[in-house]
N, C-alpha and C positions, 0 to 999 in steps of 0.2 A: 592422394596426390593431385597437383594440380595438373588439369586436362587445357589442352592447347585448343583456341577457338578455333575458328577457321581464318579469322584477321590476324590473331597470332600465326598459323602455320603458314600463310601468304606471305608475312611478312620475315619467318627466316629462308623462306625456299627465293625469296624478292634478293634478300642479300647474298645467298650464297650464289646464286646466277648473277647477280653483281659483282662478286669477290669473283667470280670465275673471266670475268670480260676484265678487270683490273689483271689479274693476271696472267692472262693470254696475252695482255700489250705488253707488260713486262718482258714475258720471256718473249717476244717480238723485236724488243727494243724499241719499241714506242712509247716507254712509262718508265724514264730513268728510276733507278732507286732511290734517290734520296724523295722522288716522288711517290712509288711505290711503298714504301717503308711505312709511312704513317695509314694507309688502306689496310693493308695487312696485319700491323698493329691492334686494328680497330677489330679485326675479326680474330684474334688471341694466338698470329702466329710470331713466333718472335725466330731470330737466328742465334743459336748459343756456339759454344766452344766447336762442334764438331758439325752439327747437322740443324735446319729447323725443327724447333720445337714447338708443340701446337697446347694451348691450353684450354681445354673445354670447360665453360661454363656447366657448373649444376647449382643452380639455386638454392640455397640452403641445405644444401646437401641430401636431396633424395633424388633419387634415379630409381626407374620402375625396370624390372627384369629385363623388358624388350628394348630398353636403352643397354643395358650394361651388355647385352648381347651383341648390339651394333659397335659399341665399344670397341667389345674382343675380336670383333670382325676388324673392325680398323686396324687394329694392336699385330692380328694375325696377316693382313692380305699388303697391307701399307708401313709399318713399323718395321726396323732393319731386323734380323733376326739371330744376330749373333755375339748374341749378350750374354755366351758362357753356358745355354743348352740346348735341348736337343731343337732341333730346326721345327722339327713336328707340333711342338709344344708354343709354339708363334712368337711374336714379339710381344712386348710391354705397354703397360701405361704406371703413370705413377700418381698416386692420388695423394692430394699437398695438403697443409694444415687449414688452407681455406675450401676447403671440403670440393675443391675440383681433381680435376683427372689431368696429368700431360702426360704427351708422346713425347718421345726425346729425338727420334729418328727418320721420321715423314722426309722424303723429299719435297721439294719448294712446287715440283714441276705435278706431282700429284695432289696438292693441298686442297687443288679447287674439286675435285673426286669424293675428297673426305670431306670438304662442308656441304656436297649433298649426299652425304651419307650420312652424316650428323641431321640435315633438315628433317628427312625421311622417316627420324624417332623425334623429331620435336625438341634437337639438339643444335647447338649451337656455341661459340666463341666470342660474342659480344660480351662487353666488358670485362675482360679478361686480363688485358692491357692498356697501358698508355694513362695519361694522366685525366682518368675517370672517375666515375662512382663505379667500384669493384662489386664482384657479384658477391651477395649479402650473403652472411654466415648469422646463423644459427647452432641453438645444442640439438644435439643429435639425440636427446630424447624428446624433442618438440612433439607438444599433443599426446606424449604418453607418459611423462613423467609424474610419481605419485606427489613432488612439491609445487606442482607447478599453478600459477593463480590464473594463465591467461594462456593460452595455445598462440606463440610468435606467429606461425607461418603463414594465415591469413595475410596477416600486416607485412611480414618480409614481401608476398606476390605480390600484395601493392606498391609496397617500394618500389620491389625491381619494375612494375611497369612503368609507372610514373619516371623514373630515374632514367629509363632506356633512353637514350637519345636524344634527352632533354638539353636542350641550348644550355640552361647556365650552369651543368654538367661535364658536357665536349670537352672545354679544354680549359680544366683547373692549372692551377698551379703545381700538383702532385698529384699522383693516386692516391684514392680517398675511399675509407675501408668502413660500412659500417657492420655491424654486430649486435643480436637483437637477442634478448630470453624473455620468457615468463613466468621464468621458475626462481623460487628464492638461492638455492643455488647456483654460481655461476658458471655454470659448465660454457659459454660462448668467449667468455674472458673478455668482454665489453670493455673492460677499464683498461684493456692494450690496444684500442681501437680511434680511430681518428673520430667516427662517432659510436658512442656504446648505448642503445636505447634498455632499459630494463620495463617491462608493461607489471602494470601492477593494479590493484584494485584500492578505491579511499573509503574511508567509514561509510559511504553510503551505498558503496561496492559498484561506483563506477569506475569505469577503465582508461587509464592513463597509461604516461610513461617517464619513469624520468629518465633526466638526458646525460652523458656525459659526453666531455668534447676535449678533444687534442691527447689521448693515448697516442702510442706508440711503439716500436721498438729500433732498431735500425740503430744509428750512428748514439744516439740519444735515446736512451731508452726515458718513458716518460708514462706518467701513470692518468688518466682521463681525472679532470676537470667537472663536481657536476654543474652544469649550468640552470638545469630548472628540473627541480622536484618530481612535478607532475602537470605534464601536458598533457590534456583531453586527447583523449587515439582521432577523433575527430580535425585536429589539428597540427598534426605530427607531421604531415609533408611540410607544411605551412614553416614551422620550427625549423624542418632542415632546411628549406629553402633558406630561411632568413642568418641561419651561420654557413653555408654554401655562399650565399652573396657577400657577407662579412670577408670571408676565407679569401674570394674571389677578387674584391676590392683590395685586401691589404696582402694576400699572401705573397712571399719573395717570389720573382721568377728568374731573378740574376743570379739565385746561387743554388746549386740541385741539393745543395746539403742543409740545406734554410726553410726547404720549399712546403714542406710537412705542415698540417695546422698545428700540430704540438708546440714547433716554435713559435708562430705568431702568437697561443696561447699562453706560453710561458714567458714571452718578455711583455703581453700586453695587459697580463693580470685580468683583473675586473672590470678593465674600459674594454675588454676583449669582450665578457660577459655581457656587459652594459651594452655596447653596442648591437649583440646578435637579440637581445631582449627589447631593444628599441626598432629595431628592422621586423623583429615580430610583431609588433605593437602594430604599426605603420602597414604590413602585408593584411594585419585582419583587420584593419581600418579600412583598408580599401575593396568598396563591394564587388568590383569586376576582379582583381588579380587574387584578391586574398578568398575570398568566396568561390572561385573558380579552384582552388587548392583543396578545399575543405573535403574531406573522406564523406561521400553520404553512404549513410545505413545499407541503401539496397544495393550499393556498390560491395561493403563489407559485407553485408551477407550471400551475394553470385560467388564473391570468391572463395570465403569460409564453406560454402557448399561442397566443395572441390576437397574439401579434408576433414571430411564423417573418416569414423570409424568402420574400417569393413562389416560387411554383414558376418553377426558373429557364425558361428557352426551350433547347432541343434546341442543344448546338452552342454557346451563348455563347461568343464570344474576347474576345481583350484587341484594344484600338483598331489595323486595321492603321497602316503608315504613308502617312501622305499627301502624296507629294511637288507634289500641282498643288493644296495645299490653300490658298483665297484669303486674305490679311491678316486680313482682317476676322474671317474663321472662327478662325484662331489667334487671336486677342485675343482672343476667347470664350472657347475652349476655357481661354487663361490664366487671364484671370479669374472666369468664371460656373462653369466647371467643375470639383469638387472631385475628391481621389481615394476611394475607397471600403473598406471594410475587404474585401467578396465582389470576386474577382478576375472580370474581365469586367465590372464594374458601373462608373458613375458618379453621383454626385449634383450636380444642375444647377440655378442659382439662376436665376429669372425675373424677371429687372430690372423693378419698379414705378417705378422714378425715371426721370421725364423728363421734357423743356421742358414747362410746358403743364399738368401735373399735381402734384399736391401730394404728396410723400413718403408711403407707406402707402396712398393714396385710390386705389380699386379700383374701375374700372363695371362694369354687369350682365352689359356682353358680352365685357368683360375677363375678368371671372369663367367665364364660360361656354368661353370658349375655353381660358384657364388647364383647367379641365375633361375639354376636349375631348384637352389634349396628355396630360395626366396617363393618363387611357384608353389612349391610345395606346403612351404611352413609360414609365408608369412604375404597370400595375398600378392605376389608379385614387387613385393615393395621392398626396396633397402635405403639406407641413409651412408654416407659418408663421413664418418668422424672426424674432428679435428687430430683425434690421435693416430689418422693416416690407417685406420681400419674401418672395415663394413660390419655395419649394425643391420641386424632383421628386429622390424617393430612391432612387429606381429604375428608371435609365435603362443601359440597355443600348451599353457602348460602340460596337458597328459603328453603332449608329442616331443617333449623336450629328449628325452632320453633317446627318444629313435633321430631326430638333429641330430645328438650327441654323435651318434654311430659314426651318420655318414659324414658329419663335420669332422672328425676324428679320419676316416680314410681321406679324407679329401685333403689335409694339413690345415684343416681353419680350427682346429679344436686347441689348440693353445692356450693353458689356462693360467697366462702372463698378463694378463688385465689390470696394467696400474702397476706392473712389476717395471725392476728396472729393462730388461727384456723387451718391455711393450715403448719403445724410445721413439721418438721422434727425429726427424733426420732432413736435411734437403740433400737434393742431388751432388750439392758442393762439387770440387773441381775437376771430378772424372765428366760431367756433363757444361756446368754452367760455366758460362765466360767470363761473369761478374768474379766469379769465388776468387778467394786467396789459397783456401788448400781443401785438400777431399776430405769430406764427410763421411765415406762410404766404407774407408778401410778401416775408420775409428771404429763404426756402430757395428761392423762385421767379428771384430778384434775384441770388442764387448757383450757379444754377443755369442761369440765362439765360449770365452770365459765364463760366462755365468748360463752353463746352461741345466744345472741341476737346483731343479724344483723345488726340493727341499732347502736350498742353501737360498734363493729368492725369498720363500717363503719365510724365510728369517730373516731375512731382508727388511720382508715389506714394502710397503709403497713407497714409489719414488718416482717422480719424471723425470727425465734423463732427455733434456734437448739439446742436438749436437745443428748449429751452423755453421756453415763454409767460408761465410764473409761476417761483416759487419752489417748487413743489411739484413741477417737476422731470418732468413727464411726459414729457418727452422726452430725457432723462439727459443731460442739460449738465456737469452733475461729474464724468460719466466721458469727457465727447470729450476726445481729444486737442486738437480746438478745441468748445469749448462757448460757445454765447449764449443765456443768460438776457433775457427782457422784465421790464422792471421799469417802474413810474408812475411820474413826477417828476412833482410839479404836475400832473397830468392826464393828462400826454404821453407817447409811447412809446417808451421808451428801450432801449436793452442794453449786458449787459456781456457783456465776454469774457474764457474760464479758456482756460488753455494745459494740456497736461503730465494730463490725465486719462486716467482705462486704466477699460475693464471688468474687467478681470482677467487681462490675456493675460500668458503667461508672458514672452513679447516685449516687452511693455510693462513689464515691469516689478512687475507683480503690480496690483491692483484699487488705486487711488489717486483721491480730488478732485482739479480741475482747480484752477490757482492765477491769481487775480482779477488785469485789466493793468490797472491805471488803472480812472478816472472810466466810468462808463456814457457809452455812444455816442447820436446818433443815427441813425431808421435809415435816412439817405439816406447815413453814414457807413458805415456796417455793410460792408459790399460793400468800398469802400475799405480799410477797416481789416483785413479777412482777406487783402486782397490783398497788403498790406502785410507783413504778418506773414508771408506765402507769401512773398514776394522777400526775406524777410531769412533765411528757411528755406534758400533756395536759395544766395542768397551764402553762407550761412555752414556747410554742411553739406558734410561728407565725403564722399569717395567711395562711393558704394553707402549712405550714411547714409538713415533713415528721419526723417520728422520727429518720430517722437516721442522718437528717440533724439538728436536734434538739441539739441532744448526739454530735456531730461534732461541731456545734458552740459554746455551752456553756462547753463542758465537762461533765466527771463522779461524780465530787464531790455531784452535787445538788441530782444526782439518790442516792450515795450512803448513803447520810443522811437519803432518805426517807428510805434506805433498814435499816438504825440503828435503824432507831425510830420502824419497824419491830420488831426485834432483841429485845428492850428494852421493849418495849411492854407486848413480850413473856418471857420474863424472870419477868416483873414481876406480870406478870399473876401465 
């Protein structure tokens, strides 16, 4: 993991004693709000439906055990605590598809408390918010996966430093999201990203990146753009700077619904292209601006030093065989357990989904124990997945079985990895102010229903992404099944896309999900997936996948079962 300099740790303990004088006048009345608003913004606290909400940056998603503990601290000593258990058991965080953490319940009046309590682990809410360069996402097998040609996370640290605070950053025209892998796989979903970088290596097995540009999802779901092949990693700030500056010059600021690069990209075609490759031309033309960008070597390798491989342990093997090993433990091992690029290694996801709890929503002693495995089995280190669960990346195969145990007492042992089960979710309208309707009752309602293993297992894999609005925070355009909340007259409705992909090569490549009919309601909802499941099942091939199902035959067949739903309930 990457370690905090000492100009790094000066510089968030500089902000959060700044964030604390900005809000001392506030609640003074000497720093009206519409003045205070964008301060606070800047350091990732927003005001939602009920209470503020704080959103912590984590860097492409790895936090080291003595974060996730200060976490729980916060979740326990500052987060409201009466979210439906026992008071003992502390308050929450909820970890979001862009591999950060939010509070839902901070008061306003303790916020400056929590960001130095956040400085104090080398934590922080910069870029979190407001119309920025958002903190960079990554796969969450970065630097351990067995396809991968090039370890992102070096390059993501340079991003985010370079990106911090940078003038022609400040104040885009939109939030501006990039997404970076290494791996021929795309577990980061680059191609729903405003920029998606893929690092790769050329015949002569130097290191580039190609680019894509104007992803999205939100009102307009929209697929990335590539703009150029392969950019030298040497040149790769240089490149964003110069579609940053394109972005900045033309992008809308008269309309919040226009303001995305995706639109400028898709009404301006190839002169959009053309021009971000002429401003690159022009940037490394010039020896002072363009040369002061360029990535040198011994900068790339201070920071790459920061992400060796732990010192291994004396002895590591590969997993013996286990012939009295219980059902249960293989189901794990199938689904929770990934393989690794270092031989003797595994990396192991820690199921947050289960009856009872909301997709992503973490408690203080959930966190602390999460914590406590990581210590043990994997080096202090965890990652945060896009699929709103904790990965350990470094777990030692002879010790998986004893993980197993105490993963299994602790409820992280779930072995719904990729099932529909493992869904993705935003807080929708029980928390956020944006939403149309709750996300929370849908994913609780389907997850109450499918909770027998063997009947998932028959299943199969499926991503199951439910949002609250149209803004998509919970990527409904890329499940294979997606529900949207949408207001009818007041009321809370949804639709459902079939046939949507993050990007997996399996799927298909990164595609929107495609609309079945009239929005539902949602004592339908439940029904209607179920439905669309039993038509998967009738009508799917041997060994077929559902999304390879929904790809061959189309939506028509689902969407009949969703009417007979529909007709059903109407004349009930």
């Amino acid at each position: 993991m990457y370690a905090y300099t000492d100009f790094d740790r000066r510089f968030v303990h500089q902000r959060a004693a700044q964030y604390r004088d900005q809000l001392e006048r506030h609640l003074a009345g000497q720093l009206p709000d519409d003045e205070f608003r964008p301060l606070r913004l800047q350091n990732g606290w927003y005001v939602q439906r009920h209470a503020p909400m704080l959103r912590v940056a984590v860097p492409y998603g790895e936090v080291s055990s003595r974060q996730l503990r200060a976490l729980a601290h916060i979740a326990r000593e500052h987060d409201r605590q009466d979210r439906g258990l026992p008071t003992e058991r502390g308050g929450f965080g909820h970890f979001t598809t862009r591999q950060n953490l939010q509070f839902n319940w901070i008061p306003l009046h303790r916020s400056a408390d929590v960001m130095d309590l956040l400085a104090s682990v080398d934590m922080h809410g910069i870029q979190t918010s407001g119309n920025c360069m958002r903190n960079i996402t990554t796969d969450a097998l970065a630097g351990i996966a067995p396809d991968e040609a090039v370890d992102p996370r070096p390059y993501c640290e340079v991003l985010r430093q370079w990106s911090t605070l940078h003038p022609e950053f400040a104040f885009l025209p939109r939030k501006f999201k990039i997404a970076v892998t290494g791996a021929t796989e795309d577990r980061a979903a680059i191609a729903w990203h405003d920029i998606g970088l893929q690092l790769k290596r050329d015949a002569t097995g130097a290191v580039g990146f190609r680019v894509l540009v104007g992803g999205g999802m939100g009102r307009t779901p929209v697929i990335a753009t590539e703009f150029h092949a392969f950019v030298p990693w040497q040149q790769i700030l240089v490149y964003i700077e110069a579609i940053v500056r394109v972005y900045n010059l033309h992008g809308r600021r008269d309309n919040l619904y226009k303001a995305r690069i995706k639109i400028l990209v898709k009404a301006e075609g190839q002169r959009f292209v053309d021009d971000v490759n002429a401003e690159f031309a022009a940037l490394l033309a010039d020896d002072g601006l363009g040369a002061s960008q360029l990535i040198p070597q011994h900068e790339l390798d201070r920071v790459a030093a920061h992400f060796r491989a732990p010192v291994r342990s004396a002895g590591v093997q590969e997993l013996p065989p286990e012939d009295d090993a219980p059902p249960a433990y293989v189901r794990w091992l199938e689904r929770n357990v990934q393989p690794h690029k270092l031989p003797g290694y595994r990396a192991v996801t820690l199921s947050l989904k289960r009856a009872g709890q909301p997709p992503g929503d973490v408690t203080a002693e959930q966190m602390e124990r999460a914590a406590d495995l990581a210590d043990r089995y994997s080096h202090g280190e965890l990652r945060v997945t896009h699929d709103q669960n904790l990965l350990l990346p470094w777990v030692e195969a002879p010790a998986l079985r004893a993980l197993w145990q105490e993963a299994r007492a602790l409820g992280f042992a779930t072995p719904n990895i990729g099932f529909l089960t493992d869904m993705i979710a935003c807080p929708g309208g029980d928390l956020c102010a944006l939403a149309n309707a709750r996300s929370l009752p849908i994913a609780a309602a389907l997850t109450e229903r499918y909770q027998d293993l063997d009947e998932l297992y028959d299943i199969g894999d499926i991503d199951l992404h439910i949002s609250g609005c149209i803004n998509s925070c919970g990527h409904h355009h890329s499940g294979h099944i997606g529900i949207l909340g949408v207001d009818k007259d007041g009321a809370e409705w949804y639709q459902v896309t079939l046939g949507g992909s993050d990007g997996s090569t399996l799927s298909g490549g990164a595609t929107p999900g495609k609309v079945i009919g009239p929005s539902f309601a949602a004592d339908e909802v439940p029904d209607v997936i179920e439905a669309v499941l039993e038509t998967y099942r009738r009508e799917r091939r041997e060994s077929e996948r559902f999304i390879d199902t929904v790809q061959r035959i189309g939506t028509p067949p689902f969407r009949a079962a969703a009417d007979a739903v529909r007709r059903a309930t109407a004349a009930a």
